[in-house]
C-alpha positions as CSV (number, residue, x, y, z in Angstrom):
1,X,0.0,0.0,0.0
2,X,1.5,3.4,-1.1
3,X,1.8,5.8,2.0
4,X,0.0,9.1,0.3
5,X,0.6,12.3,1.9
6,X,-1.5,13.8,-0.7
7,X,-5.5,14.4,-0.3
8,X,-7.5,11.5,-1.9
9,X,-9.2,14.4,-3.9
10,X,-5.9,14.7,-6.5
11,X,-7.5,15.6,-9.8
12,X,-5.1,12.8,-12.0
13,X,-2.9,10.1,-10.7
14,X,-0.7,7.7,-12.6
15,X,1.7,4.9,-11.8
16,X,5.1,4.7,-12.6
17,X,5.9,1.8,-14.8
18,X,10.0,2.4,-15.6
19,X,12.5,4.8,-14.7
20,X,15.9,6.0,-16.7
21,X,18.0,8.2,-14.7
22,X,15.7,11.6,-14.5
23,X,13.1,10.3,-16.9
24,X,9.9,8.3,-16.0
25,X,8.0,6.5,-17.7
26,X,4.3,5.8,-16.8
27,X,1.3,3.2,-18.3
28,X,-1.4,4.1,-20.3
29,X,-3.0,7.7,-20.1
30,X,-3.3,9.1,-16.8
31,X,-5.1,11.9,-18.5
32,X,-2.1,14.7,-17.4
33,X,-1.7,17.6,-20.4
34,X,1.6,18.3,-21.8
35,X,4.2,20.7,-20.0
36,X,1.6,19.8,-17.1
37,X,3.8,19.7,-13.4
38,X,3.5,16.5,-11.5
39,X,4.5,15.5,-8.3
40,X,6.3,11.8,-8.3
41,X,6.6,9.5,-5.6
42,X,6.2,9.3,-2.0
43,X,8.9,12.1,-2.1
44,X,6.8,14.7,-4.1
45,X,9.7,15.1,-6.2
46,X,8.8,18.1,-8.8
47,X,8.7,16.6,-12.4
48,X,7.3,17.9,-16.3
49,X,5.2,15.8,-18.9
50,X,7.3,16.0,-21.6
51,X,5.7,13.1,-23.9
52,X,2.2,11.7,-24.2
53,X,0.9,9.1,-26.5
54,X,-2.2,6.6,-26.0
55,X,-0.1,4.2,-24.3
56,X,2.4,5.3,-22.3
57,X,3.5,9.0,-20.6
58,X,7.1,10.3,-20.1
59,X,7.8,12.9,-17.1
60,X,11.6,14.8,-16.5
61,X,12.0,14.3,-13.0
62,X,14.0,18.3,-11.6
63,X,15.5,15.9,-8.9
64,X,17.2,13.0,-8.4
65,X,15.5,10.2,-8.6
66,X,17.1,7.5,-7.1
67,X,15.6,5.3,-4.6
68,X,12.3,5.6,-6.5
69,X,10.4,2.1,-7.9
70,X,8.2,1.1,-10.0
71,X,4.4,1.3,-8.6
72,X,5.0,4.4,-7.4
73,X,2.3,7.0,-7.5
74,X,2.6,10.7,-9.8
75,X,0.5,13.1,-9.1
76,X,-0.8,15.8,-11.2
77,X,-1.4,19.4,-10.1
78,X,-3.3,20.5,-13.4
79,X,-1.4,23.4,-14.2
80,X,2.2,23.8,-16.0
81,X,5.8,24.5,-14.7
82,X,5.3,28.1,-13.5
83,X,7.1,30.7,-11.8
84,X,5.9,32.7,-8.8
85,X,6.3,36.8,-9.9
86,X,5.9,39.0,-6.7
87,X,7.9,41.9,-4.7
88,X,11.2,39.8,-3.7
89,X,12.6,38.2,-6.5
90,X,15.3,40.7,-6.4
91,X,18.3,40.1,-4.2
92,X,17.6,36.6,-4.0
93,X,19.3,33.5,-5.0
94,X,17.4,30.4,-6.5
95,X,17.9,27.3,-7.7
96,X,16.6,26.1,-11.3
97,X,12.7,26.4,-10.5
98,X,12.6,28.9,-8.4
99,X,13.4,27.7,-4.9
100,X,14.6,30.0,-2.8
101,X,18.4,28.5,-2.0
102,X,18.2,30.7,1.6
103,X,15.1,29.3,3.0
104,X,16.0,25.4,1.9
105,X,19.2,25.9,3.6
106,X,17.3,26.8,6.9
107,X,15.1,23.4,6.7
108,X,17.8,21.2,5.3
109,X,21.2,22.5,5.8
110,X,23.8,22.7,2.6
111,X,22.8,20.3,0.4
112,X,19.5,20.6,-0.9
113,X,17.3,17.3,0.3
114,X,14.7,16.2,-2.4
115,X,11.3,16.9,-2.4
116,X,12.0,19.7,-0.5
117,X,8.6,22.8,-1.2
118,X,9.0,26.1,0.1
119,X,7.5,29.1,-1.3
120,X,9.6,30.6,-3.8
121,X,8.8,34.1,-1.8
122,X,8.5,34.7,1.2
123,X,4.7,35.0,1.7
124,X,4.8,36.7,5.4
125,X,6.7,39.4,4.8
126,X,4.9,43.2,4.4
127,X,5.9,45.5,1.5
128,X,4.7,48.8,1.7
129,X,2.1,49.4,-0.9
130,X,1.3,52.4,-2.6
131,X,-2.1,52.0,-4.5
132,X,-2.1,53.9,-8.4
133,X,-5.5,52.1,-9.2
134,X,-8.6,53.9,-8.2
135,X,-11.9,53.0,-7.7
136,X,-14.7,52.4,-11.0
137,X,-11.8,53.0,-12.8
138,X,-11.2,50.3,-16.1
139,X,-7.8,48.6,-16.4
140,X,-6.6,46.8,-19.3
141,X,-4.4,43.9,-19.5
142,X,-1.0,44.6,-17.8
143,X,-2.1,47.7,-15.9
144,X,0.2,49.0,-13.4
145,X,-2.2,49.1,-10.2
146,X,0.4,49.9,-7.2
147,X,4.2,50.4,-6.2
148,X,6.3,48.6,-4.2
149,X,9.7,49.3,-2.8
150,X,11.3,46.0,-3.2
151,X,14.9,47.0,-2.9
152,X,16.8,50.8,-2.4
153,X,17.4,50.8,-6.3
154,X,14.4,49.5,-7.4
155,X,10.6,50.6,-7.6
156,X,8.1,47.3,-8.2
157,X,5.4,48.2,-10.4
158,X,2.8,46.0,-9.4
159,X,0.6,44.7,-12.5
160,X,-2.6,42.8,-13.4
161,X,-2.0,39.8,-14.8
162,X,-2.1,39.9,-19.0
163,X,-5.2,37.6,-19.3
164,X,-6.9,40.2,-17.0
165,X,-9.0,43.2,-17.8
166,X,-12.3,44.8,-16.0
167,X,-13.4,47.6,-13.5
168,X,-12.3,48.7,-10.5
169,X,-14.8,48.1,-7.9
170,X,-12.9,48.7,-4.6
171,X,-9.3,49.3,-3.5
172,X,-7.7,49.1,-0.5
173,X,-5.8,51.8,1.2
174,X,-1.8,52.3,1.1
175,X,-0.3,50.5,3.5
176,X,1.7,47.2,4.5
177,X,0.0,44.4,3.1
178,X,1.5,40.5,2.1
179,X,2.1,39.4,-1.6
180,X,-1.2,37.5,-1.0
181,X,-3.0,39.7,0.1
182,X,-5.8,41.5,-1.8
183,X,-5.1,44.3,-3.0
184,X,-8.1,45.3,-5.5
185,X,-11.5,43.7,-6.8
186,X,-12.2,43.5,-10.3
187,X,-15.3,43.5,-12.5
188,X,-14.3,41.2,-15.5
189,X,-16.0,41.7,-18.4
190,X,-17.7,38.7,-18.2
191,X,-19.4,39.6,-14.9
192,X,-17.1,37.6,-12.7
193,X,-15.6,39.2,-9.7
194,X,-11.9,38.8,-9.2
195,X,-9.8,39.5,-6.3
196,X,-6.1,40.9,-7.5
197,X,-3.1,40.3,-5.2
198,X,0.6,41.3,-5.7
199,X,1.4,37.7,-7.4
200,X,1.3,36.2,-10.5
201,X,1.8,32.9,-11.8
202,X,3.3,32.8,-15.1
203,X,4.2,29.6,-17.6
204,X,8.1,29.4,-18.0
205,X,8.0,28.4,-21.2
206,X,5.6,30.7,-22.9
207,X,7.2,34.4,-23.4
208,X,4.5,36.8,-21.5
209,X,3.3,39.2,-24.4
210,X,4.0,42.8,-25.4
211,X,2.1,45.2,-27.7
212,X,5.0,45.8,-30.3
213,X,8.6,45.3,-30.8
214,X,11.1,47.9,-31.8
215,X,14.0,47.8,-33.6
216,X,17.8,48.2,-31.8
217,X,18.6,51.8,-31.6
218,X,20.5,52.0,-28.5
219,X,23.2,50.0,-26.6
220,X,23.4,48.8,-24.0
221,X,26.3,50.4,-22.5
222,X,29.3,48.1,-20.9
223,X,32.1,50.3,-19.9
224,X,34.6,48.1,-21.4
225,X,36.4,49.7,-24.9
226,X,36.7,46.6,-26.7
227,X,32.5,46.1,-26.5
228,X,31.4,49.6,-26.7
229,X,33.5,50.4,-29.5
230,X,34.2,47.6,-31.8
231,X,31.7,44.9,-30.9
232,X,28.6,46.8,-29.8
233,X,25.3,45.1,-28.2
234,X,22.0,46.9,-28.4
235,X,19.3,47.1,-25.9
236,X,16.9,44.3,-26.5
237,X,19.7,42.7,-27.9
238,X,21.7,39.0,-28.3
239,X,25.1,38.1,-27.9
240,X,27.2,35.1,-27.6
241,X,30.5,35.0,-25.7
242,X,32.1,31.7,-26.6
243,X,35.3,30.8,-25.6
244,X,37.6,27.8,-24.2
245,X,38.9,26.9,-20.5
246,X,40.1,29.8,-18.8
247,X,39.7,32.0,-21.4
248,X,37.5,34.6,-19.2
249,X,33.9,34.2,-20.0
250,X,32.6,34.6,-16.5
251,X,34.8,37.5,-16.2
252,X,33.2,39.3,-19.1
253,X,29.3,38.1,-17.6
254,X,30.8,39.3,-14.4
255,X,32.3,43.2,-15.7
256,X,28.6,43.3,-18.4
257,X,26.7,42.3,-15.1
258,X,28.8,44.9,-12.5
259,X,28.8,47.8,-15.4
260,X,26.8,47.9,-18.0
261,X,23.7,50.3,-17.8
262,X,20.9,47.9,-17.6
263,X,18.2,48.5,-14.3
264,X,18.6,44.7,-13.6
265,X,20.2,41.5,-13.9
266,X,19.5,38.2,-13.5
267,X,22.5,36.1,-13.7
268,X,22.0,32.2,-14.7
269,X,24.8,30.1,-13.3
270,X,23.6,26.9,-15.3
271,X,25.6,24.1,-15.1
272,X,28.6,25.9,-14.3
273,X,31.2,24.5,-11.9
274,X,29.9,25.1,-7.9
275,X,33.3,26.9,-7.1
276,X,32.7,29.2,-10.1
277,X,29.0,30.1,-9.0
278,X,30.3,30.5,-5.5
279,X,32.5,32.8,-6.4
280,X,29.8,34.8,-8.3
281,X,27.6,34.7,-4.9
282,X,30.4,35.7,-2.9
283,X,31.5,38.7,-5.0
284,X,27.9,40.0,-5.9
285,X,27.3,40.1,-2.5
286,X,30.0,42.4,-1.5
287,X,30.1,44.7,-4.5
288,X,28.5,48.2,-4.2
289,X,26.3,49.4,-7.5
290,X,28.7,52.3,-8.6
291,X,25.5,54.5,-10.4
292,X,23.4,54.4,-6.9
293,X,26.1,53.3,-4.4
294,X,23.9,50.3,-2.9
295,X,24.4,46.9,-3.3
296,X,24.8,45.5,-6.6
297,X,22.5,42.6,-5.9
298,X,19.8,45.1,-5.4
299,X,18.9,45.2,-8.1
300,X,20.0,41.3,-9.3
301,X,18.4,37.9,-8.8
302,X,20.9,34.9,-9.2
303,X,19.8,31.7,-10.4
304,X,22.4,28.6,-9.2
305,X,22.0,25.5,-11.2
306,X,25.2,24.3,-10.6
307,X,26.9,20.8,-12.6
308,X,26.2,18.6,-9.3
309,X,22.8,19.4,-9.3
310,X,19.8,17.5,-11.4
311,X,20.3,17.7,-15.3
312,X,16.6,18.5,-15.7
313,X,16.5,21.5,-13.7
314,X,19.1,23.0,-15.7
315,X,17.1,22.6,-18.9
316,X,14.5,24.5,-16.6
317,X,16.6,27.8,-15.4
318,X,16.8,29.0,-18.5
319,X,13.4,29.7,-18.9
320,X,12.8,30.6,-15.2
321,X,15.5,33.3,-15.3
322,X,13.3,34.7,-18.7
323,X,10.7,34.5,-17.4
324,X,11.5,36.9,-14.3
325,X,13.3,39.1,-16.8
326,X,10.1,39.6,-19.1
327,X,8.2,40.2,-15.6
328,X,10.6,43.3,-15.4
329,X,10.3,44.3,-18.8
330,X,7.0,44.6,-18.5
331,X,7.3,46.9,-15.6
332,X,9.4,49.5,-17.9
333,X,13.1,48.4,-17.0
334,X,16.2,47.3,-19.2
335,X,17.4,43.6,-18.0
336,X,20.0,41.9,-18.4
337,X,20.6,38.1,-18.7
338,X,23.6,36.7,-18.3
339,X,23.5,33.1,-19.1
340,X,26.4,30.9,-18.0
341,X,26.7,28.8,-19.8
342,X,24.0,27.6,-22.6
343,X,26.7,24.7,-23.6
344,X,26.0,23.1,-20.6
345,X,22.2,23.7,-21.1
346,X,22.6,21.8,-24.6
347,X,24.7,18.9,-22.8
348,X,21.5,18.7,-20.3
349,X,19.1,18.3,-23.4
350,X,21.6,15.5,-24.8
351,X,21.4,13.8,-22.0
352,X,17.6,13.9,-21.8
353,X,17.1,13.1,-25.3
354,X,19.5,10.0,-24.9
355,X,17.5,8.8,-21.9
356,X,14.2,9.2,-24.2
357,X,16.2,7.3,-26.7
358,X,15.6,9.8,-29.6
359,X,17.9,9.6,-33.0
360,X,21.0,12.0,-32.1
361,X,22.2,14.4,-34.5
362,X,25.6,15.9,-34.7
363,X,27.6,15.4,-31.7
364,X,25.2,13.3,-30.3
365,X,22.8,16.7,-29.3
366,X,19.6,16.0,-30.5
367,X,18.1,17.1,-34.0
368,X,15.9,19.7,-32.2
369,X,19.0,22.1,-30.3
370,X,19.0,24.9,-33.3
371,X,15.0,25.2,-32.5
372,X,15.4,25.5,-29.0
373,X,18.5,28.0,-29.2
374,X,16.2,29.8,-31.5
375,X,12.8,30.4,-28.9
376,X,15.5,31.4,-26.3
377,X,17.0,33.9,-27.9
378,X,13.8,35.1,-29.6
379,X,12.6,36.3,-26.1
380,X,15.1,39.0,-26.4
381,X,13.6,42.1,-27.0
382,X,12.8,46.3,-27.1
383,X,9.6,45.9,-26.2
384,X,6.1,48.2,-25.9
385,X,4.8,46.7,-23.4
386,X,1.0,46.4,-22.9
387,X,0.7,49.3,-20.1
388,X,2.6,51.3,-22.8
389,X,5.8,51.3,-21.0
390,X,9.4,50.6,-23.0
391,X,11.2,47.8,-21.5
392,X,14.1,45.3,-23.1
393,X,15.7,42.1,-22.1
394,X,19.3,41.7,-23.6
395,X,20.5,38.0,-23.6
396,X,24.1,37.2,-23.0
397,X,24.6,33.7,-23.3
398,X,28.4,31.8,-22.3
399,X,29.3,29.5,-24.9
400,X,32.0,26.6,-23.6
401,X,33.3,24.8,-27.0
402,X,35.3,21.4,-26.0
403,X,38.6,22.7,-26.7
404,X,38.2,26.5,-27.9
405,X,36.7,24.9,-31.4
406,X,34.3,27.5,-32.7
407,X,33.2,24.5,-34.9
408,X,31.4,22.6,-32.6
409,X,27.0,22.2,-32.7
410,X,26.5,24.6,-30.2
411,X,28.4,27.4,-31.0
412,X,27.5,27.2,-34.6
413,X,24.0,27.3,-33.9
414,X,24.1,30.0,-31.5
415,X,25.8,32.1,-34.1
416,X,22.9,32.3,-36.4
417,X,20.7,33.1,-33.8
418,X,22.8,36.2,-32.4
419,X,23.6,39.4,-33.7
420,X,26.8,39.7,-31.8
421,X,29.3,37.7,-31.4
422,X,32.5,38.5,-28.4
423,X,34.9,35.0,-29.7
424,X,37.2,34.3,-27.0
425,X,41.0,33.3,-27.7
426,X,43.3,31.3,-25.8
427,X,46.5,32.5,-27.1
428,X,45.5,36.2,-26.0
429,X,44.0,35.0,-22.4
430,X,47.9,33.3,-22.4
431,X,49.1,36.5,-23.2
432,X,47.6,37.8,-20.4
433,X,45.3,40.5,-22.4
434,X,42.2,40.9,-21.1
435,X,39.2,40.5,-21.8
436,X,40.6,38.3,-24.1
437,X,37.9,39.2,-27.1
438,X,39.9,38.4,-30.5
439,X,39.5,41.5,-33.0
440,X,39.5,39.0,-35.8
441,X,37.2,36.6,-34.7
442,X,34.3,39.1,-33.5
443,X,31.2,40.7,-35.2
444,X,28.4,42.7,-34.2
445,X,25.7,43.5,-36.5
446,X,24.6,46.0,-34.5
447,X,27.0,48.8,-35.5
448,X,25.0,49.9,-38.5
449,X,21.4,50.4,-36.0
450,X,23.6,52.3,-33.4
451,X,25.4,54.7,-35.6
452,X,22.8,57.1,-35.2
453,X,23.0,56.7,-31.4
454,X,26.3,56.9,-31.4
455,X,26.9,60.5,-33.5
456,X,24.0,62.3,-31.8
457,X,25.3,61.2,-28.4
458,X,29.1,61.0,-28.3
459,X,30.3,62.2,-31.5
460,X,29.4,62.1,-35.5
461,X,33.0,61.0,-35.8
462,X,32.9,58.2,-33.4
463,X,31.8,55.1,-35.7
464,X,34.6,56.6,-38.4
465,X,37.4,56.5,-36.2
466,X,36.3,53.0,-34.8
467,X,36.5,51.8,-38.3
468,X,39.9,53.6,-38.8
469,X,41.0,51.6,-35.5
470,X,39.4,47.7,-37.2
471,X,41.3,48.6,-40.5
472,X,44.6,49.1,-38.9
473,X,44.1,45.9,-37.1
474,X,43.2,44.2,-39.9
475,X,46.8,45.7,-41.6
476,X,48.5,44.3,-38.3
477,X,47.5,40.8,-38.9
478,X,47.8,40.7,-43.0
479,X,51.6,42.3,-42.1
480,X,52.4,39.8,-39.4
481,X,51.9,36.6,-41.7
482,X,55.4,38.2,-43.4
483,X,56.8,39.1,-39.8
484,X,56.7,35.3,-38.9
485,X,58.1,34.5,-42.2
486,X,61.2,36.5,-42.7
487,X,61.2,39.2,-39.8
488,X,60.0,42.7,-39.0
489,X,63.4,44.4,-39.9
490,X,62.5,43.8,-44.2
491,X,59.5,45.9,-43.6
492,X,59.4,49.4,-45.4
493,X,59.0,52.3,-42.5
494,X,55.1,52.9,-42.8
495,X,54.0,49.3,-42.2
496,X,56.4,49.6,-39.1
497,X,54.3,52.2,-38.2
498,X,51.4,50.4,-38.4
499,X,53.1,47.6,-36.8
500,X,53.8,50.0,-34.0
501,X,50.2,51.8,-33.6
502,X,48.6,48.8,-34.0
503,X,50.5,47.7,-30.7
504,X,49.5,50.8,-29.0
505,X,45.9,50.2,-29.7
506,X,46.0,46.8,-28.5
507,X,48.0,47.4,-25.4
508,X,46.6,50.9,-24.4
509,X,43.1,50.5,-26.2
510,X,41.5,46.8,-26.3
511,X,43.3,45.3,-23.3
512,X,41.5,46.8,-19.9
513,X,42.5,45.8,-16.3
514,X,39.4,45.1,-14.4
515,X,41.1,45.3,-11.1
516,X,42.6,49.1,-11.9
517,X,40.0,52.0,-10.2
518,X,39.8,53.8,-13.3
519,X,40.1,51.3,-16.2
520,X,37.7,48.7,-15.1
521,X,34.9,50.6,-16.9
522,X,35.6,53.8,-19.1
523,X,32.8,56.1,-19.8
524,X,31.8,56.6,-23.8
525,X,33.7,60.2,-24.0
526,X,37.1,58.7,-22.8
527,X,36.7,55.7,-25.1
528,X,35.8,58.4,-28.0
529,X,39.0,60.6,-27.6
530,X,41.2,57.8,-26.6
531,X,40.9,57.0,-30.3
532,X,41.1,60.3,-31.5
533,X,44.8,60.5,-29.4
534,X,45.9,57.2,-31.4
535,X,44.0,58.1,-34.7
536,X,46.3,62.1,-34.3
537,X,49.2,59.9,-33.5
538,X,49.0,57.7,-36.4
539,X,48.4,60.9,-38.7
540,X,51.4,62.9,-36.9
541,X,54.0,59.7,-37.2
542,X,52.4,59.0,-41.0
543,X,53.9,62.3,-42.4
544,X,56.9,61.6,-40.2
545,X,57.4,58.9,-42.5
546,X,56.6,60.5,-45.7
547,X,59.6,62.6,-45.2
548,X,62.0,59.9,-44.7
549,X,62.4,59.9,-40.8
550,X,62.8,55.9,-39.9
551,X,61.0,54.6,-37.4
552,X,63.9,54.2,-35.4
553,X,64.2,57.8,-34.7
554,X,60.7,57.9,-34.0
555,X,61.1,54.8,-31.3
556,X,63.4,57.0,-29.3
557,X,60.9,59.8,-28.0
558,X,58.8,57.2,-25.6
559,X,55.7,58.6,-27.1
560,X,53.9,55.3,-28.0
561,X,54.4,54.2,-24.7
562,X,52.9,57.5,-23.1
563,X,49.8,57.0,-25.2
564,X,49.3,53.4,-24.0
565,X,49.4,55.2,-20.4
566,X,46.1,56.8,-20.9
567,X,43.9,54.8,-20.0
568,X,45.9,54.6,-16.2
569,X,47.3,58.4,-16.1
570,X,43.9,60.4,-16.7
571,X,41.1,59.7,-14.1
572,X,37.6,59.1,-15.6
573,X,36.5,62.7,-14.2
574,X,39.5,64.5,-15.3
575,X,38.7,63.7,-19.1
576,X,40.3,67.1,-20.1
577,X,43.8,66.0,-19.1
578,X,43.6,63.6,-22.6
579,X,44.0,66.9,-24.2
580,X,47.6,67.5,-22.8
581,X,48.1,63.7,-25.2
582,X,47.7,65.9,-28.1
583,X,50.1,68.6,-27.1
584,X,52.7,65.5,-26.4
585,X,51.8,64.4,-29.7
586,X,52.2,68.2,-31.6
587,X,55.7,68.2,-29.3
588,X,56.8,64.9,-30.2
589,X,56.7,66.1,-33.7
590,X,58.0,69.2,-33.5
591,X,60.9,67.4,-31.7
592,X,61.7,64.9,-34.4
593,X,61.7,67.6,-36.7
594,X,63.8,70.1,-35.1
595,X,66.8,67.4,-34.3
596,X,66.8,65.5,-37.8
597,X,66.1,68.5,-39.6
């Protein structure tokens, strides 16, 4: 006889007739709907209906499932994987499907038991309420009814549901009140009273809908040169950030997430090693947002889905974490989505498919990875949102090829699903230059949408001279192809020079120390006449040349080196000092001239 905790009044039950690692298996029709959550076991374990045919039903199991046996009662619940939106999400850290990791560790200690429920919020807590809704008054789908302080940096903007429209037929008073408690009562149009609380239920893997979608037209600002100015990634945008062992692509998440102008992040640590993700905890939790000087994770939720815990919950956070993003967007605020990694998202979807014994394609992923890369990075967006508030979600998603090879089935696919693309290369993370983005390797398709941004708001020259900077790097790798072959001393004097400013733009440009106070992120104006200092250089040194001086002579003044020292020497509020550059660059050549006149 099965011990059942549950009522006897459980709308669907079925019994479990074979299990294969996280996937069940189950006879006959037990009459549960597709992407319907189940509860399995004597355990409760949480579990998905991810295949239904007249004879047989197959559930992912988010937990381990050992110990389980055949006979074994699942239990329906009737509605579909679903995350709880409420004041709270932010500054919070959860696991895969939305359990809070704070409040499991109270009940179970470290290690998270199975079959562990706790609300994903904390339902006792008061948040201050400040009612915008009034009384008789009609409110259409998505309607921003209240306000909620949920952290110092961020206002919650609490809505009605999108399925939801009627009149107002009374409110209740500002004041403290729970996220379940009632905060208005609707007329629906159907005659139906509804009572509206601060929470919402939400499907996490159908994107919550918006009333338009805009094209890019503005970046999302990063602080670090090499993104802002070669490689830039719009507001409602995608990028990919692929790159080997150790070649820094939770440093970049972690200087995008610290830096970047986005109202919120919601960092995805799927599948990533658990001393990598603690390390993200620890530091999040100690840094202080520079633009409003509180607590970075005020205004960041964290979900930790680490490699030790259950491959089918990793497929999950994914979607989780977009679905709290799009919750956001919807209120009016740019997020940001840092996804770490999506590789080890795909190897949790191999390992599923191999379970359910389905015909693997390349790699051994299954045939339907592209499809699935696809709706994920579809949900990106600049969105009008139904209340008629602007809003985006930018994706960044960590790509981990086996070996640095670009070639592989996840990379490949991600790349024609993202309009930006940051390739990470070992030999410059060996070389010590950081972030260890490859010039070569690198595209955003962004650039052309943004130039407009970009000339009205830092300078009509600024998308020129970032060209101008690409071409000279593009002469620097065409000329060192020869240098390997038979030296640099054959050269003629001008492709010394570009030898030589290339090297400056590299070393004093596109490499950026994120532990120095004033280079780990560099406002837009700096980055703008930081080129124009090389790009004058350049110019100056070019008609140098063109009167004969070698390069030699012009090696001896230190000047490339002094130029390299911008980004160090001139604080990010002292932005006029960078003129005194191009008096060292007008002295420099008066020099040259006056002693090999």
């Amino acid at each position: 006889m099965i011990s059942n905790t549950q009522s006897t009044t459980e709308p669907k039950t079925g019994v479990i007739s074979g299990i294969n690692g996280p996937v069940i298996t189950l006879e006959g029709d037990p009459g549960f709907q597709m992407n319907e959550m189940v509860y399995v076991g004597k355990e409760n374990l949480v579990g998905e209906v991810i295949g239904l045919a007249s004879d047989r039903t197959t559930i992912q199991v988010y937990e381990e499932t050992s110990g389980i046996r055949p006979g074994e009662l699942v239990y329906g619940t009737g509605a579909p994987v679903s995350v709880t939106l409420a004041p709270g999400i932010l500054n919070n850290i959860f696991d895969g499907i939305e359990r809070p990791l704070s409040e499991i560790a109270k009940s179970g200690g470290a290690y998270i038991s199975r079959g562990v429920h706790v609300d994903s919020l904390d339902t006792e807590k008061k948040w201050s309420v400040h009612m915008l809704a009034k009384k008789d008054s009609q409110l259409l789908p998505g309607s921003i009814i209240a306000e909620v302080q949920e952290t110092r940096a961020i206002v919650h903007k609490v809505m009605i549901p999108p399925s939801m429209e009627g009149t107002v037929l009374n409110v209740v008073s500002d004041g403290d009140y729970t996220i379940n408690d009632p905060l208005l009562t609707l007329l629906l149009p159907d005659g139906t009273k509804k009572e509206v609380t601060m929470t919402q239920k939400w499907p996490i893997r159908i994107p919550r809908p918006t009333a338009q979608r805009f094209p890019a037209a503005q970046p999302l600002i990063t602080g670090q040169r090499i993104l802002d100015t070669l490689f830039p990634l719009a507001k409602g945008g995608t990028a990919a950030v692929p790159g080997g062992f150790g070649t820094g692509k939770t440093m970049t998440q972690h200087q995008i997430a610290k830096w970047s102008d986005a109202d919120i992040i919601i960092y995805i640590g799927c599948g990533e090693r658990g001393n990598e993700m603690t390390q993200v905890l620890e530091e999040f939790s100690e840094l202080i947002d520079p633009k409003s000087g509180n607590p970075l994770m005020d205004r960041t939720a964290l979900i930790a889905n680490t490699s030790n815990m259950p491959v089918a919950a990793r497929e999950a956070s994914l979607y989780s974490g977009l679905t709290l993003a799009e919750y956001y967007r919807d209120m009016g605020y740019h997020v940001a989505i840092m996804a770490d990694s999506t590789s080890r998202w795909a190897e949790a979807l191999r390992e599923l498919s191999g379970r359910l014994e389905e015909m693997p394609a390349e790699e051994g992923f299954p045939a339907y990875l592209a499809s699935r890369l696809s709706a994920f990075y579809e949900r990106a967006g600049m969105m009008q949102n139904l209340n008629g508030t602007e809003g985006s979600v930018t994706i960044i998603g960590a790509v981990s090829p086996q070996g640095g090879d670009f070639s592989e089935p996840v990379t490949m696919n991600t790349k024609r699903f993202v309009r930006c693309f940051w390739g990470l290369d070992k030999s410059l993370a060996y070389a010590r230059h950081f972030p260890a983005i490859h010039w070569l390797t690198s595209y955003s398709e962004y650039l052309g949408d943004l130039s407009h941004w970009y000339s009205e708001n830092v300078s009509p020259k600024f998308v020129d001279d970032r060209n101008r900077l690409m071409a000279i790097l593009n002469q620097e790798s065409s000329l060192m192809e020869i240098v390997k072959l038979i030296g640099s001393d054959v050269l003629p004097d001008d492709q010394k020079l570009t030898l030589e400013i290339a090297r400056v733009i590299r070393l004093g440009f596109l490499q950026q120390n994120a532990f120095h106070p004033d280079d780990t992120c560099v406002s837009l104006d700096k980055q703008f006449k930081m080129m124009e200092v090389i790009l004058y250089l350049y110019k100056r040194c070019r008609s140098l040349i063109a009167m004969g001086m070698p390069m030699s002579v012009l090696r001896r003044e230190n000047i490339f080196e002094k130029i390299i020292s911008i980004k160090y020497d001139v604080p990010n509020d002292k932005l006029e000092l960078i003129d005194n550059y191009m008096k060292a660059v007008d002295d420099f050549y008066n020099t040259v001239m006056e002693k090999n006149a």
